[in-house]
N, C-alpha and C positions, 0 to 999 in steps of 0.2 A: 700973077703968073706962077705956075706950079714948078716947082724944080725937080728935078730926073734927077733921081736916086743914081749916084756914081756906083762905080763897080768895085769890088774891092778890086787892089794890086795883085794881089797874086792870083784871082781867079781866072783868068785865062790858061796860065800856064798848066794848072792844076786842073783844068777842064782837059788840057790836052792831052796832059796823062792820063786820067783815069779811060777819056777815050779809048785814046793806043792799047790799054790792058784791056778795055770792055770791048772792042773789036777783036781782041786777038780769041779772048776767054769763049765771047757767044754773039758772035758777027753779027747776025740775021738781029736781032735783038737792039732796041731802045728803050725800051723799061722795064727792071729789073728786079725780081725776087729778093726780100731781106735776103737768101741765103747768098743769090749772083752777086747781090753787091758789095756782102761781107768777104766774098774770093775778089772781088775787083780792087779791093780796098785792101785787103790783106789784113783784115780785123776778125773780131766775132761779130755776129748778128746783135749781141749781147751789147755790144760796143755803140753798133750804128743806134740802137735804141735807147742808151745811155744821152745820143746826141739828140734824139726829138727826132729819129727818123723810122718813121712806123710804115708799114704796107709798099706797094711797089715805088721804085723811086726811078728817079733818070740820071743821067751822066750828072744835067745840070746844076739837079740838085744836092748830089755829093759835092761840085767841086762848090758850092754856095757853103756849104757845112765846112769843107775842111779845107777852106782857101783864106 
């Protein structure tokens, strides 16, 4: 039997943030430009590429990086 990868802890919370700023920043929008998601995140681009995150990304995927 295969076991399901748990979630971390804090990524919920941290999905629901970065939501609430990525709805407020560029509503119509679900996947995002290095540059939208370095303003959602309040980083540099420079930064998210430091973390292993290249080319468009999603909510999900930020809060999997910084959750």
């Amino acid at each position: 039997m295969k076991k399901v990868p748990r979630e971390k802890e804090l990524f919920r919370p941290t999905l629901e943030r970065i939501r609430g700023r990525a709805d407020i920043l560029y509503p119509e929008k679900l996947v995002y430009t290095q540059q939208e998601a370095a303003k959602i995140m309040g980083i540099s681009a420079r930064k998210l590429r430091e973390r292993g995150i290249q080319g468009d990304v999603t909510a999900e995927q930020l809060a999997l990086i910084y959750s």
